[in-house]
N, C-alpha and C positions, 0 to 999 in steps of 0.2 A: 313810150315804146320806141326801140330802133329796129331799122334793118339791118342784121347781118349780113355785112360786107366783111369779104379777105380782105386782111391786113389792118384789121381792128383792132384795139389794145383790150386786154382785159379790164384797165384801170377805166374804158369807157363805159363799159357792160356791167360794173358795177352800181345795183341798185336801180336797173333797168329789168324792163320785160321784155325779150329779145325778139324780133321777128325772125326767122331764119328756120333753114334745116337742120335737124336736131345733132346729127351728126358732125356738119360742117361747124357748126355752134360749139360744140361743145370741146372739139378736139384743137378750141385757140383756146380753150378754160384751161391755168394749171392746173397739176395733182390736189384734192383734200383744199380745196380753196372754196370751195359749195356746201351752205348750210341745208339747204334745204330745195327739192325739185318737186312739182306736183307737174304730172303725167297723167294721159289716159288716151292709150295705144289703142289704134283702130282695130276693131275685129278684122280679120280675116275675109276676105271676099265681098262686106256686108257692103261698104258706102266709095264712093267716090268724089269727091271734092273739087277736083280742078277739071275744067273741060277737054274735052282727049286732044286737042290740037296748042294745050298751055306745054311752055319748054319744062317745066317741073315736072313733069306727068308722071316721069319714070320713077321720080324722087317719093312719089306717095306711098305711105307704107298700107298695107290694106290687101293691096293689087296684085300680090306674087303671083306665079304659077302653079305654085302648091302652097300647102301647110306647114311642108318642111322647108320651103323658103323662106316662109314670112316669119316663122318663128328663126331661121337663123338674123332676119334681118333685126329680129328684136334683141335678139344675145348680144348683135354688135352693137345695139341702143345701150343696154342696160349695162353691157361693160363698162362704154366710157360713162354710166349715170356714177357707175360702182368708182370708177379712178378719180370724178373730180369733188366726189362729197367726201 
């Protein structure tokens, strides 16, 4: 396992399981270069993971203010899941 750090090459990531935010992750993956992703997106409102005073806090998907946000945040997941398989 690594942590995803900016200015990672792909050729590192390969054949690793990446620690990192899924976004940030994935938008250094090129195009159709990913066989395969296993996912499982937090529900909406139900759980919380990092303590409220961690610098990620904001980054937890889950958390929105609404419904309509958190499913836009997942449309901008599953875009890039869509551009790098």
């Amino acid at each position: 396992m690594i942590r995803y750090q900016e200015g990672l090459k792909f050729e590192e990531m390969i054949n690793q399981v990446i620690w990192g935010d899924c976004l940030e992750v994935m938008k250094a993956i090129p195009d159709k270069s990913i066989d395969m992703i296993i996912t499982s997106p937090p529900y909406f409102g139900l759980r919380a993971y990092l303590p409220k005073n961690h610098p990620d806090k904001k980054k937890e998907i889950g958390l929105e203010s609404s419904m309509e946000e958190h499913i836009k945040v997942l449309l901008e997941i599953f875009k890039e899941v869509k551009r790098v398989l």
